[in-house]
N, C-alpha and C positions, 0 to 999 in steps of 0.2 A: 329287625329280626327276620331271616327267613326261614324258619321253620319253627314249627311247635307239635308237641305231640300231648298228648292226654296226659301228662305233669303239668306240663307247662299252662293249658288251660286251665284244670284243677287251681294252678297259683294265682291264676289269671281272676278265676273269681271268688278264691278267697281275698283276695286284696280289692278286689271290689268291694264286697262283703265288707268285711275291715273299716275301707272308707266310707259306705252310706253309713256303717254304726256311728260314726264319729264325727258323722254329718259333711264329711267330704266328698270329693267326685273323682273319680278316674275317668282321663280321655286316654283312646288308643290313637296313635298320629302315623301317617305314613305302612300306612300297610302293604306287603307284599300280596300279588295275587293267590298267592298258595293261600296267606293267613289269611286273607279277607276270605276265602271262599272256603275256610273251614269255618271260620265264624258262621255264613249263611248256612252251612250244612249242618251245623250245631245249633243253631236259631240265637245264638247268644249275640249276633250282629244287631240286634233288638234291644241286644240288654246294654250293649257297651256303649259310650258315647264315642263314636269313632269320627276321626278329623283329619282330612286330606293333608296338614302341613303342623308345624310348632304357631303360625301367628291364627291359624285359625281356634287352634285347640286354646290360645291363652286367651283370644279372644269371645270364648265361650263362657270362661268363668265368671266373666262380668257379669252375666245376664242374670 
């Protein structure tokens, strides 16, 4: 995705939400520089489990 606006984060943590109800995890992979640096300006870069590639993010859920 290269862009997002105040929906799209909104969705972004309700389905986070969603998932730790449910006991799952959401990873964000491959972020653009717009998205990454609205996450750190939002603070939510803190909340998301974010992952530079798809084998890093599948290899997180192992742990």
């Amino acid at each position: 995705m290269n862009y997002i606006d105040s929906s799209g984060i909104g969705e972004l943590v309700s389905a986070y939400t969603t998932a730790k109800n449910q006991g799952g995890d959401l990873k964000l992979l491959n972020l653009t520089k717009k998205v990454h640096d609205l996450l750190q300006i939002t603070k939510l870069y803190t909340v998301f489990d974010v992952k530079e590639d798809e084998a890093a993010g599948i290899k997180s859920f192992g742990k």
